[in-house]
C-alpha positions in Angstrom: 134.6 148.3 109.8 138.4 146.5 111.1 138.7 145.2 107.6 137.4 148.0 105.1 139.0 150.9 103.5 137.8 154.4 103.9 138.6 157.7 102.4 137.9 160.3 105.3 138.3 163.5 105.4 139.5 166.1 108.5 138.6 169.3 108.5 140.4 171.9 110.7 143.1 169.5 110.9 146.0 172.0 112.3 143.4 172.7 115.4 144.0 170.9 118.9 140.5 169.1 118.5 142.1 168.2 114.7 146.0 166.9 115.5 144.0 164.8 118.7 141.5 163.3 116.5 144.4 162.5 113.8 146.4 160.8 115.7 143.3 158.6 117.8 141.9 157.4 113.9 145.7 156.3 113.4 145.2 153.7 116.7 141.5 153.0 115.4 139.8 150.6 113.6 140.1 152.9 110.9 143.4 153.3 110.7 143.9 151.4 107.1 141.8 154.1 105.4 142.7 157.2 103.5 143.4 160.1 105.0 143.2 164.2 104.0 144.1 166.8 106.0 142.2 169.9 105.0 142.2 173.5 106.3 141.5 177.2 105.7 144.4 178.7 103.4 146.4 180.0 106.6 147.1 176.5 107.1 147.5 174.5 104.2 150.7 173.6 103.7 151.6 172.8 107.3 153.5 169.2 107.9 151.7 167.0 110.1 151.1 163.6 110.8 147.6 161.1 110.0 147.6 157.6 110.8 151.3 157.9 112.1 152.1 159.0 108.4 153.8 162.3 107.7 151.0 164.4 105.3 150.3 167.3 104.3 147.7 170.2 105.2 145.7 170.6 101.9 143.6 174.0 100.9 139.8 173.3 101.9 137.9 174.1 98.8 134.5 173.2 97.0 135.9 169.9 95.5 137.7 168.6 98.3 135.0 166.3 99.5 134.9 164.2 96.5 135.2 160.6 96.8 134.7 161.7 100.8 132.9 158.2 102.6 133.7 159.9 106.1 134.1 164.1 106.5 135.1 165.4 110.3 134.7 169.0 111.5 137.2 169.9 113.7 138.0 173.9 112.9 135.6 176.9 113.3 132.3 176.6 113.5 132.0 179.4 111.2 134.1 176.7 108.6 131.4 173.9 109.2 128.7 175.7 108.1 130.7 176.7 105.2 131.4 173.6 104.6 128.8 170.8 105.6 126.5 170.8 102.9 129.2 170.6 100.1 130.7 167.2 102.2 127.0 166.0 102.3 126.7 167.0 98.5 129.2 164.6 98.0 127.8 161.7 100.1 129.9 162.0 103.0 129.1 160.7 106.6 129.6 163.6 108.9 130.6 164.1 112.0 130.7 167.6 113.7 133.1 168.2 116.8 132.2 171.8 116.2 128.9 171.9 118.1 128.0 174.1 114.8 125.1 172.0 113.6 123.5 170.7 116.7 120.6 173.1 115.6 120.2 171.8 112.1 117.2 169.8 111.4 117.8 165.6 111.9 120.9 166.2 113.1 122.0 164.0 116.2 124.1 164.4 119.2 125.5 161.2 119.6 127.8 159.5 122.8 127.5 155.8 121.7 129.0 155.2 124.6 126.2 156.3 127.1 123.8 154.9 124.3 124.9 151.6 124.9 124.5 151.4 128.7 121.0 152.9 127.9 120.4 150.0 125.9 121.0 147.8 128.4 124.9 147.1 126.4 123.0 145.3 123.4 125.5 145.7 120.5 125.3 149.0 118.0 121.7 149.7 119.7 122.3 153.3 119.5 119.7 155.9 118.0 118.2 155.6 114.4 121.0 157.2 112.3 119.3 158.1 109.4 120.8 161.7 109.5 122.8 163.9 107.2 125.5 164.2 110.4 126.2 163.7 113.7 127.0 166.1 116.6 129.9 165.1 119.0 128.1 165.2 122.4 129.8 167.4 124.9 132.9 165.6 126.7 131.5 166.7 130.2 127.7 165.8 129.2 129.3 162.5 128.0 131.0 161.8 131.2 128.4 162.6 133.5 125.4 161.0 131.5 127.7 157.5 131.3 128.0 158.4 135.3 124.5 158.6 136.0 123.0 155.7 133.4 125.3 153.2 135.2 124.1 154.3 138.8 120.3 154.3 137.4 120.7 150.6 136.2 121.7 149.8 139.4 120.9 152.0 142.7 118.3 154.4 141.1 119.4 157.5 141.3 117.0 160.2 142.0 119.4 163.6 141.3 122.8 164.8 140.1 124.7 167.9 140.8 128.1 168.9 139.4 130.3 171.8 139.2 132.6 171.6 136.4 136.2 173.1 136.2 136.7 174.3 132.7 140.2 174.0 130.8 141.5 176.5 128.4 142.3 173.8 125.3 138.4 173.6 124.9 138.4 177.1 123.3 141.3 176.1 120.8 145.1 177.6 121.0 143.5 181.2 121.1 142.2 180.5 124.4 145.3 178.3 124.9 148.0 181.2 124.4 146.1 184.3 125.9 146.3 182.4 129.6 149.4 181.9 128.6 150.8 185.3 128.0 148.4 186.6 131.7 150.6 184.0 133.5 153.7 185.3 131.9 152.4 189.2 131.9 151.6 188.8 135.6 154.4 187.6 136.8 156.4 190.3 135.5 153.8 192.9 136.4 153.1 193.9 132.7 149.4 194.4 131.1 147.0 191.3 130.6 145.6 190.4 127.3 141.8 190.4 127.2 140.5 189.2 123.9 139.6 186.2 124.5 138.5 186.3 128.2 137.9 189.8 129.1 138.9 189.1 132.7 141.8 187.7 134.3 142.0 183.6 133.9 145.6 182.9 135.2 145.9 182.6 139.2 142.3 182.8 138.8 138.4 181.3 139.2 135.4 182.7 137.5 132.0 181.3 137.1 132.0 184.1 134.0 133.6 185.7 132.1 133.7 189.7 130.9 131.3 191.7 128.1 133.4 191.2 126.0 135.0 187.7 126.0 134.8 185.4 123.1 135.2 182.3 125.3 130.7 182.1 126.3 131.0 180.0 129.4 127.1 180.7 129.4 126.6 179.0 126.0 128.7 176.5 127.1 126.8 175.4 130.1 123.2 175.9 128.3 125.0 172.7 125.6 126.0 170.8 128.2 122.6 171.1 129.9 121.5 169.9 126.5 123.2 167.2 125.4 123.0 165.7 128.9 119.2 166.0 128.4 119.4 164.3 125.4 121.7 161.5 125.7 119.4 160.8 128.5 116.1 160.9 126.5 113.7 161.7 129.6 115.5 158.5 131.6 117.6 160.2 134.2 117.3 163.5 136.7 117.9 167.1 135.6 120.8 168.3 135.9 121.7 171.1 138.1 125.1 172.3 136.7 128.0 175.1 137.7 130.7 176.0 135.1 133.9 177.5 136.4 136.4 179.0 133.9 140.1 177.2 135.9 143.2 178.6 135.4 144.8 175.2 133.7 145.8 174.1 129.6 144.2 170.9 129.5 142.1 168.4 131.1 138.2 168.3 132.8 138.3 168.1 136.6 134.3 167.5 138.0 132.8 166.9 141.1 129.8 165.6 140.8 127.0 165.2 143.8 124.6 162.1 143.2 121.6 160.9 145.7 120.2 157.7 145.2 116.8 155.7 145.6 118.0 153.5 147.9 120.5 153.3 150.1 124.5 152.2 149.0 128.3 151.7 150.4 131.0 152.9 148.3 132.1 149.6 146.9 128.1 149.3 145.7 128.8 152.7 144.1 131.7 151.8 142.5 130.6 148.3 141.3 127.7 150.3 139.5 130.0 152.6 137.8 132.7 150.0 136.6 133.3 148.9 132.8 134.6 150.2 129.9 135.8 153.9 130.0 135.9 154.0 133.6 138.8 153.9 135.6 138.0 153.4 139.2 140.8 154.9 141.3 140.2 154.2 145.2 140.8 156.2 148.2 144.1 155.3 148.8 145.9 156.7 145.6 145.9 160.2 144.5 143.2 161.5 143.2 142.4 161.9 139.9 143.5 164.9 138.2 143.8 166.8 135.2 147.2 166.0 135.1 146.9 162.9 135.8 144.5 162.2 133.2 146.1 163.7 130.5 146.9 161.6 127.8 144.4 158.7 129.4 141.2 157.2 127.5 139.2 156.5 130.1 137.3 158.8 132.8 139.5 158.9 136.2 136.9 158.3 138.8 137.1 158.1 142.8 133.7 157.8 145.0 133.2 159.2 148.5 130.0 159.2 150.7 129.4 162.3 152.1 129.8 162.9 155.7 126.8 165.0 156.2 124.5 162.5 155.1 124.5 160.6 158.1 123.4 156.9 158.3 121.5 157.2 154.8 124.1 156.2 152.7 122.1 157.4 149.5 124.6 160.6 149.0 127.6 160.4 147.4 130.2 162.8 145.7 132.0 161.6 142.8 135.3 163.7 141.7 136.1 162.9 137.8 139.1 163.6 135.3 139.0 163.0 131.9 141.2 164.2 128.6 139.0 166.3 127.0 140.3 166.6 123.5 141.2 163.0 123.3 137.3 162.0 125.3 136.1 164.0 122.1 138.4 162.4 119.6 137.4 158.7 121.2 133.7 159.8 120.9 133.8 161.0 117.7 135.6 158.2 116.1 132.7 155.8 117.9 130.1 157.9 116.0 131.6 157.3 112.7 131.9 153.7 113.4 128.2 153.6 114.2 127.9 155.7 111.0 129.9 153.4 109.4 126.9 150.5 109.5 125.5 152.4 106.8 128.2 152.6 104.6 129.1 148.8 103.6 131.1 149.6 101.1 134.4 152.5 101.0 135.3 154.9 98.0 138.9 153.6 98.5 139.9 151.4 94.8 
C-alpha cells in the first residue's frame, strides 16, 4: 500500500478519536493519499490539520462518500449508523472506531496485531476479510490479548486476571470537560456537574457509575470481555476483568495477574512478551504510567512475580500503560492496511 494513492475519508474528524487518527495516517504508509475531513454541521468549517496539511472540516452529507476507497468512523455512534451504509453504497472500505457496528452481520473486530502472533507472525495472516467493515477491537482487549498470545506461545498460560483503570478521553471531550469542571468545582466548594457521570469522578474511584450516567462502564466491560474473546478465537483463558472509572484525562493504566503452565523467572516472562508494540521497562526505572505513556506507540510493560506464590514461579503480575487514543488510531490504520489487500487499485486520478 507504501506506493498507492487513496482517497479516504474521516468521519467525526473534530472528535479526540478523529484529530488522533488524522494526525497517525499523516506518519503512515498512507500518508500520500487524499484526505477529507467530514463532520456533523456543528463542525464543519473547523480548521484542522490531515497528513500535516492545514484542511478543512467539511458538512457530512449523502454524497460525501463518493469516490471514498477508505471511510473511518470516528464520531457518534449514533453518526455511524447514519452513515455506514451510504460509505458502503459507494464502495468504501470501512473501518468503525465507534464500536457501533460490532453487532452487524459479517462485521469483524479486528487487532491485526494480536492476529499475527496468533498466526504464528506469518505475514497478513489475519481473518478472512471479506466484510462490509471492520470494528476497531478495544485498546484494552488489544493489549491484553497481544499479552496473553505471546505468553501462550511460549510458557502456556492457564488464566488472566486484570483490573483496568479507565481514563476520561475514552468517552470523548464530554466526558473530558465534565471531570474537569468537578476538579475545578471541588476545589472551590461549588456544585458538581453530573451529566455525564452521575457520581463524583475527580479525587475519585468507582467500579460504577450513577442511574443516570451516560458514560456505561458496564457496557464497556461486557466489549472488552468480547473482543478479548474474539481476538482469541477459543485459544486463550477467560478473562476475569474489573473496570474502575480513574480520576485522570488520558491514558490506560492495567494490572494484569497471569498464572502459567509451567513454571518461569521474570526474564522468561519478559522474553515471551518482547517484540513489536511492547516496550519492556525493567524494575529499575519508573514504572509505567499513564503519563508516561502518553504520546508513546507501544504498550509500557514491567513484569513482577508475585511474592505469595512461593517457589512456583508460575504467577506473575504484569502492570501496563498504553495511549489509548493513539493504540486505537495505530490499530485502526493496521485494519485498513489489511483492508487495503483488497483494494489494488485507489480512486485517486
Amino acid at each position: 500500500m507504501t506506493n498507492r494513492e487513496y482517497r479516504i475519508g474521516i468521519v467525526g474528524a473534530s472528535s479526540l478519536a478523529g484529530k488522533e487518527l488524522s494526525e497517525e495516517l499523516g506518519a503512515s504508509s498512507l500518508a500520500a493519499s487524499d484526505f477529507v475531513l467530514l463532520d456533523e454541521e456543528d463542525a464543519a468549517g473547523q480548521v484542522t490539520t490531515a497528513a500535516d496539511e492545514v484542511a478543512f472540516i467539511q458538512r457530512l452529507e449523502a454524497s460525501s462518500f463518493e469516490r471514498m476507497d477508505f471511510v473511518f468512523f470516528a464520531g457518534g455512534s449514533a453518526v455511524t449508523k447514519r452513515h455506514w451504509q451510504q460509505a458502503r453504497r459507494a464502495g468504501a472500505s470501512i473501518v468503525d472506531l465507534t464500536y457501533a457496528l460490532e453487532e452487524q452481520k459479517d462485521v469483524l473486530v479486528l487487532a491485526p496485531w494480536v492476529a499475527e502472533v496468533a498466526a504464528g507472525k506469518t505475514p497478513h495472516n489475519v481473518p478472512d476479510l471479506n466484510t462490509p467493515a471492520v470494528v476497531v477491537a478495544h485498546p484494552v482487549a488489544v493489549m491484553l490479548a497481544l499479552i496473553a498470545e505471546r505468553l501462550q506461545v511460549k510458557l502456556a498460560l492457564t488464566s488472566v486476571a486484570a483490573t483496568v483503570m479507565e481514563p476520561a478521553s475514552e468517552y470523548g471531550r464530554e466526558a473530558m470537560d465534565e471531570l474537569h469542571q468537578q476538579t475545578v468545582n471541588l476545589l472551590s466548594f461549588q456544585t458538581l456537574p453530573r451529566e455525564q457521570y452521575d457520581a463524583q469522578v475527580s479525587f475519585n474511584l468507582l467500579p460504577e457509575l450513577g442511574e443516570a450516567a451516560k458514560v456505561k462502564l458496564g457496557v464497556t466491560e461486557q466489549r472488552i470481555r468480547r473482543h478479548y474473546g474474539g481476538l482469541s478465537n477459543g485459544r486463550l483463558p477467560g478473562l476475569a476483568l474489573q473496570l474502575v472509572q480513574a480520576p485522570v484525562f488520558h491514558g490506560y493504566v492495567l494490572s494484569m495477574l497471569v498464572q502459567l503452565g509451567k513454571a518461569a523467572t521474570v526474564s522468561e516472562v519478559e522474553a515471551a512478551l518482547a517484540g513489536d508494540h511492547i516496550d519492556l521497562v525493567s524494575a529499575e526505572s519508573d514504572p509505567p504510567s499513564n503519563l508516561s505513556a502518553a504520546g508513546q506507540e507501544d504498550i509500557m510493560v514491567r513484569v513482577r512475580k508475585d511474592s505469595g506464590d512461593g517457589d512456583e514461579g508460575t504467577r506473575f503480575w504484569i502492570w501496563l500503560a498504553a495511549d489509548n487514543l493513539k493504540l486505537t488510531a495505530l490499530n485502526a490504520i493496521a485494519c485498513a492496511t489489511e483492508l487495503g489487500r483488497l483494494r489494488p487499485l485507489g480512486k485517486v486520478q
